[in-house]
N, C-alpha and C positions, 0 to 999 in steps of 0.2 A: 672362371675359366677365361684365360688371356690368351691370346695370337698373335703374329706381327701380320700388317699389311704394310709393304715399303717402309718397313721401319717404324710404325704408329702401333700401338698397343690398342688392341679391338678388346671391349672387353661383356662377357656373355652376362652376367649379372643381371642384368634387365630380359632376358631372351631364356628364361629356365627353360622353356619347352626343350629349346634346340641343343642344348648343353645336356638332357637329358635322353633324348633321342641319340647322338654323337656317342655317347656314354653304352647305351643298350646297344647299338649293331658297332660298337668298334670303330666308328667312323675317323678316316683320313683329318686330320685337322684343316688342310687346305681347303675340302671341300664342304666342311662346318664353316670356314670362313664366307665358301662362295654364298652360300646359304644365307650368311646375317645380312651379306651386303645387298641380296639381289631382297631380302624380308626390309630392310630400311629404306630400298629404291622405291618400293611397292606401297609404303606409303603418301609418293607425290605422285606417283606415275598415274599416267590417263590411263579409261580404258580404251581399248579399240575400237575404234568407227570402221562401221560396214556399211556400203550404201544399202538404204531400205531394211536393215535389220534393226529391226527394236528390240534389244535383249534386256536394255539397262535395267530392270525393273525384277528381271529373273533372279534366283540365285546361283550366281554361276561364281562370285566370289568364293575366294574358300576360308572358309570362318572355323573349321574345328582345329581343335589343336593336335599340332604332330606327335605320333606317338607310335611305336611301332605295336602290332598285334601280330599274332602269329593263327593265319584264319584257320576256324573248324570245320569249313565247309570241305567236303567230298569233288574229287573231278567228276563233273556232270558227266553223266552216260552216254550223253549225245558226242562228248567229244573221244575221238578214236586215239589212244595214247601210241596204237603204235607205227600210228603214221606222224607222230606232231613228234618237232624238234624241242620244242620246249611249250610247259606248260606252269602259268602262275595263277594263282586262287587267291587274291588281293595283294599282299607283302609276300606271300608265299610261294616259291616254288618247286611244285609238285612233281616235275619231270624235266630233263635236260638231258636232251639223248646227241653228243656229239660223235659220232663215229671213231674209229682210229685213222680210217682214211683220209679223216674231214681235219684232224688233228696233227696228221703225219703233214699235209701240204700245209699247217700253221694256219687255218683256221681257229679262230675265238667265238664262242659264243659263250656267254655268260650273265649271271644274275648282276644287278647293278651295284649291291653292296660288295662281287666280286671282282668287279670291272675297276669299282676306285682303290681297291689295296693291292690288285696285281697288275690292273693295265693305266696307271695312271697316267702313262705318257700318252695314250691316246684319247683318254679322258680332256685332259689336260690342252690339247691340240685342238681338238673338235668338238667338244659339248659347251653350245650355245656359243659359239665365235664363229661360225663360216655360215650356215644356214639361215638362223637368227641367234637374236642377241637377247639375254637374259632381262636385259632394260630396254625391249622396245616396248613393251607395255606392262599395266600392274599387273595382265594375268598372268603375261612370259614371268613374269618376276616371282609373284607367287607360285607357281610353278618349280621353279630352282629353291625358293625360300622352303615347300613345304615336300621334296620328289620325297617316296617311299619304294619305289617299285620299277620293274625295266629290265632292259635288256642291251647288252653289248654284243654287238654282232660286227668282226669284221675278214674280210677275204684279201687276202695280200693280193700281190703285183701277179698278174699272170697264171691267177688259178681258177678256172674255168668251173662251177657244180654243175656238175648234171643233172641232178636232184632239186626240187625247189627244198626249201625252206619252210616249213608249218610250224609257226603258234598261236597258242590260245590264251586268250589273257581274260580273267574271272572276275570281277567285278564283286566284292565281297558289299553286297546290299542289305547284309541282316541287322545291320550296327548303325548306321546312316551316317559313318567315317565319310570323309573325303578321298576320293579316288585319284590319286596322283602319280601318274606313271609316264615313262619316257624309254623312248628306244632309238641308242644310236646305230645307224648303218653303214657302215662305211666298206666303201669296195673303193681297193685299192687301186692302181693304171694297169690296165687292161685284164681286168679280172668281171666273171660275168655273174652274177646272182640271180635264181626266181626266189621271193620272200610274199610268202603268202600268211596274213596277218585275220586271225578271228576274235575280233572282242565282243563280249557277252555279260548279261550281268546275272546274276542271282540273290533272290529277297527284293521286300519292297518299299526299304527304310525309302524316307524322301533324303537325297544322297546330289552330291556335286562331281562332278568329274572331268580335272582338268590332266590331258595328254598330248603329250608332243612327241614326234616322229619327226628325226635329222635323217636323211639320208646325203651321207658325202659319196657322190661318186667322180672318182681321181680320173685325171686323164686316159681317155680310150676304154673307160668301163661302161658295163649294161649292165642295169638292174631293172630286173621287170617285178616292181611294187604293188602288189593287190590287197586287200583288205578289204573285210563282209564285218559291218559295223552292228551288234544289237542289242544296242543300252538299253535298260530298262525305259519304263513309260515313265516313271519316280525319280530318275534322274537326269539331270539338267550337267548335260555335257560343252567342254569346249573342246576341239577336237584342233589341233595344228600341229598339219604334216608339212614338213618342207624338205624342200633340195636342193643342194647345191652341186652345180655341175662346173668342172673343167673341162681344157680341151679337146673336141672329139667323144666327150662321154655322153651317155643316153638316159634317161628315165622313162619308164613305160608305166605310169601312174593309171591302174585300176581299183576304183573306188564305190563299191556296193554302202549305200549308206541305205543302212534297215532297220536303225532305231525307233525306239517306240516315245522319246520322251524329247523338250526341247531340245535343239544341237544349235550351237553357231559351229560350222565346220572354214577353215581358214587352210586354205592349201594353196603351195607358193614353189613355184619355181625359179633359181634364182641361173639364167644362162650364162655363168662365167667366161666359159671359155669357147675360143674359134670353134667351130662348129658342133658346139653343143647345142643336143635335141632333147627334147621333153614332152612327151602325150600322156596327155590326162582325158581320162575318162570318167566321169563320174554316172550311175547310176540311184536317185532316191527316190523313195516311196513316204510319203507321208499320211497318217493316219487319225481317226479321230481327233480331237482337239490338239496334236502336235503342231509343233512351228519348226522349219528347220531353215536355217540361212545359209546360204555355202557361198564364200565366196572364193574364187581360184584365179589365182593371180600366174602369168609368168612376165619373168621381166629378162630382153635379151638386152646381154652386156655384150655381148662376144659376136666377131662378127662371123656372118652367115650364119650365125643360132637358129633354131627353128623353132617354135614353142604353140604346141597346139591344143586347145582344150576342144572335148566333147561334153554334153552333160545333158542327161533328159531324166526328167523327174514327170512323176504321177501323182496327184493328191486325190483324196478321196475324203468323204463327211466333212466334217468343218474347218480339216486342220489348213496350212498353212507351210506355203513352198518358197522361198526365194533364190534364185541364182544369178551371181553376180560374174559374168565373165570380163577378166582385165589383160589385155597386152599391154605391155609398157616399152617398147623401142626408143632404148637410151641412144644420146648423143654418141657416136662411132662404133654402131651397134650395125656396121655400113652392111649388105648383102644380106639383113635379117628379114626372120618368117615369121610373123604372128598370125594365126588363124584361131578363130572360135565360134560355137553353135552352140546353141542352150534353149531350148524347148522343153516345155511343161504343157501336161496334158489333166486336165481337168475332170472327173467325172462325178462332180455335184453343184449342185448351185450355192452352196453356202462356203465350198472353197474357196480359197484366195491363193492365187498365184503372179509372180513374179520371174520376169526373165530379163537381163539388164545385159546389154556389151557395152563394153568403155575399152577405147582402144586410144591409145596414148602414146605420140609420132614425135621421136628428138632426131630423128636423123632421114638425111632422102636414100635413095636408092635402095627402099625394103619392100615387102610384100605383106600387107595387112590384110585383113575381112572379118565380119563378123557376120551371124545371122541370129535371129532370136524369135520365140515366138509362146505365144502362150493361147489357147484353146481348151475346147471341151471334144468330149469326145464324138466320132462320126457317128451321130444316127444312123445314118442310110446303113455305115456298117454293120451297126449292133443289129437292124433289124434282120437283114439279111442273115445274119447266127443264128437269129431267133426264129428265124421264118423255116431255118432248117433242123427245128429242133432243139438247141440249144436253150438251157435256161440261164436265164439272164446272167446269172452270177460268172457263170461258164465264157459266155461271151463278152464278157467286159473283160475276163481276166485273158481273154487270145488277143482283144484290142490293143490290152495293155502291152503283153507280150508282144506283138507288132511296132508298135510305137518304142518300145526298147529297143529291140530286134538289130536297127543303126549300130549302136552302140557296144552291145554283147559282142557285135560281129567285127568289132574292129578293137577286140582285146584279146593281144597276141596269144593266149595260152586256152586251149579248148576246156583243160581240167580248170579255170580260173570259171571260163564263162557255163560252165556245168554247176559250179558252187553257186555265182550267182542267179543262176537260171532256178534253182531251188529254193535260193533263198528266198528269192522274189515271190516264185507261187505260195509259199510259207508265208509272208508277209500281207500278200492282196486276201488270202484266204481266213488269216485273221483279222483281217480288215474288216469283210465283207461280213464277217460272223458278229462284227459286235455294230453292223448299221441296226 
């Protein structure tokens, strides 16, 4: 199987996988091409440095070969189909409820195998060129070399939902496949979006899972970004969300991270345009022998951007927390806002935690700060629960609850911070069941 690139004949003969995959979903040829180039990048590309994350040693490469399956697994009961806009069960998906209303103002939302045969020109525009690049590193690379799954989501110029946005996305773990999915988002100038994102796994194959989340938001748009993360304990996730912002546009990044198994989480804000703003929020819990590294980057390009991270993390039993907060205030990035706060809260002695700011000054007249902190939990408080009754488990989990409290409360959407307020007690409550 042959293709041109600039006129050069590519040819598939060495790569059966990809030539057979292309073959079973129909696939676009241009985008079998992006696929060989970004699979032959991926064999010199570095992987990502994170300060303080030791991943290297995981399995977070993705080693199985592409192939498509059509899963057997059932939509979990927990998930409510008829509030969710779309629902996928690994390569599969199970529900796609786009309105006529939502369709009448030209809205898209669609599966990713229908996004490259109908909506190529925006494929083509925005996946992996504006946010990041398919060759910043081997795993972006591999990532594009092996996607099977995803979602296209975009809101033209000027059209306002009132509704958020719900999907579920299924993690098919009975097979120990490689989990590769991507969802682009693109809001167009001056169009507003809530997109509230649930991933989960099912089975307890040992499984890798790499996912990447573009959001483009065009000049004068808002998008309020939420996601409740719960990969299995068996797989070893990489998680990279980013955004890219224009003139005037907003990201309101809320970020529930409640997996059970390794994560490196890589979340990036990129402030293109004159007053372009970005709040991220991240909330994690980390449990038993987990490690999770999160590093969250914004970088103002544009001037008077504003770019602010929140993030407080809890570890408990042995596992292991790090967060990394970075502003980056480029050269004529003149009137910009870097702010950020990252605290982790400790409550055992065999944890390890980590809380890092790096704040990084190319230009004068900005406004920067960071604060950082890492501890164990208040005695004095816990006893005082305890002194009134409370058993221990009870009062560690309202400590907890307090010590998040910050954060919940400054994530714009009440039904966001009710999801995560559940999730959480769900999380600390099988935490505390398997000390």
């Amino acid at each position: 199987m042959k293709m041109l690139k600039g006129g050069i004949a590519m040819d598939l003969t060495n790569y059966p996988e990809l030539a057979t995959y292309a073959k079973q979903v129909a696939e676009p040829a241009w985008f079998t091409e992006e696929r060989l180039l970004a699979l032959q990048a991926s064999e010199t590309l570095k992987m990502p440095s994170f300060q303080k994350i030791k991943y290297r040693h995981w399995p977070i490469n993705l080693t199985k070969q592409l192939a498509y399956e059509e899963s057997k697994l059932e939509v979990p009961e927990e998930i409510d189909q008829a509030k969710a806009t779309a629902v996928q069960v690994g390569q599969t998906t199970k529900l796609l409820n786009l309105s006529p209303a939502l369709k009448k103002q030209g809205v898209i939302i669609c599966d990713w195998q229908t996004a490259l045969k109908e909506h190529a020109d925006l494929i083509q525009a925005y996946f992996m060129k504006k946010a990041i690049k398919s060759t910043e590193n081997r795993l972006t690379a591999e990532h594009v070399a092996k996607l099977t799954s995803g979602l296209l989501i975009y809101v033209p110029k000027n059209v306002v939902l009132t509704e958020p946005l719900v999907t579920y996305f299924v993690q098919d773990a009975t097979t120990g496949a490689d989990y590769v999915h991507h969802v682009l988002l693109i809001a167009d100038s001056n169009s507003e979006v809530s997109y509230l994102e649930n991933m989960l796994t099912v089975g307890q194959s040992e499984s890798t899972a790499n996912i990447i989340v573009e959001v483009i938001a065009l000049d004068g748009s808002h998008v309020k970004f939420s996601s409740i993360d719960r990969l299995g304990q068996k797989t070893t996730a990489y998680l990279n969300r980013r955004g890219y912002l224009k003139r005037d546009a907003k990201i309101d990044w809320s970020l529930g991270m409640m997996s059970d198994g390794n994560i490196v989480g890589d979340y990036d804000s990129e402030l293109v345009g004159t007053g372009s703003h970005a709040e991220t929020k991240v909330i994690a819990i980390s449990t038993g022998k987990q490690v999770q590294g999160i590093d969250t980057r914004v970088t103002n390009y544009g001037k008077n951007s504003i770019g602010h991270i929140l993030q407080h993390g809890v570890i408990l039993q042995n596992s292991n927390l790090i967060f990394n907060g970075i502003g980056h205030v480029m050269k004529g990035a003149t009137g910009a806002d870097a702010q950020q706060e990252s605290r982790v809260l400790m409550l055992s002695r065999h944890a390890r935690g980590d809380a890092n700011p790096i704040l990084l000054i190319d230009d004068n007249n900005v406004t920067a700060g960071h604060a950082a902190s890492v501890g164990r939990v208040d005695e004095e408080q816990l006893y005082y629960l305890m002194s009134r009754g409370l058993p221990k488990p009870i009062a560690e989990r309202l400590v907890i609850r307090g010590f998040l409290g910050p954060v919940l409360a400054a994530i714009p959407s009440r039904a966001i911070q009710i999801e995560l307020e559940n999730m959480i007690e769900r999380k600390l409550v099988d935490g505390q069941r398997d000390e």
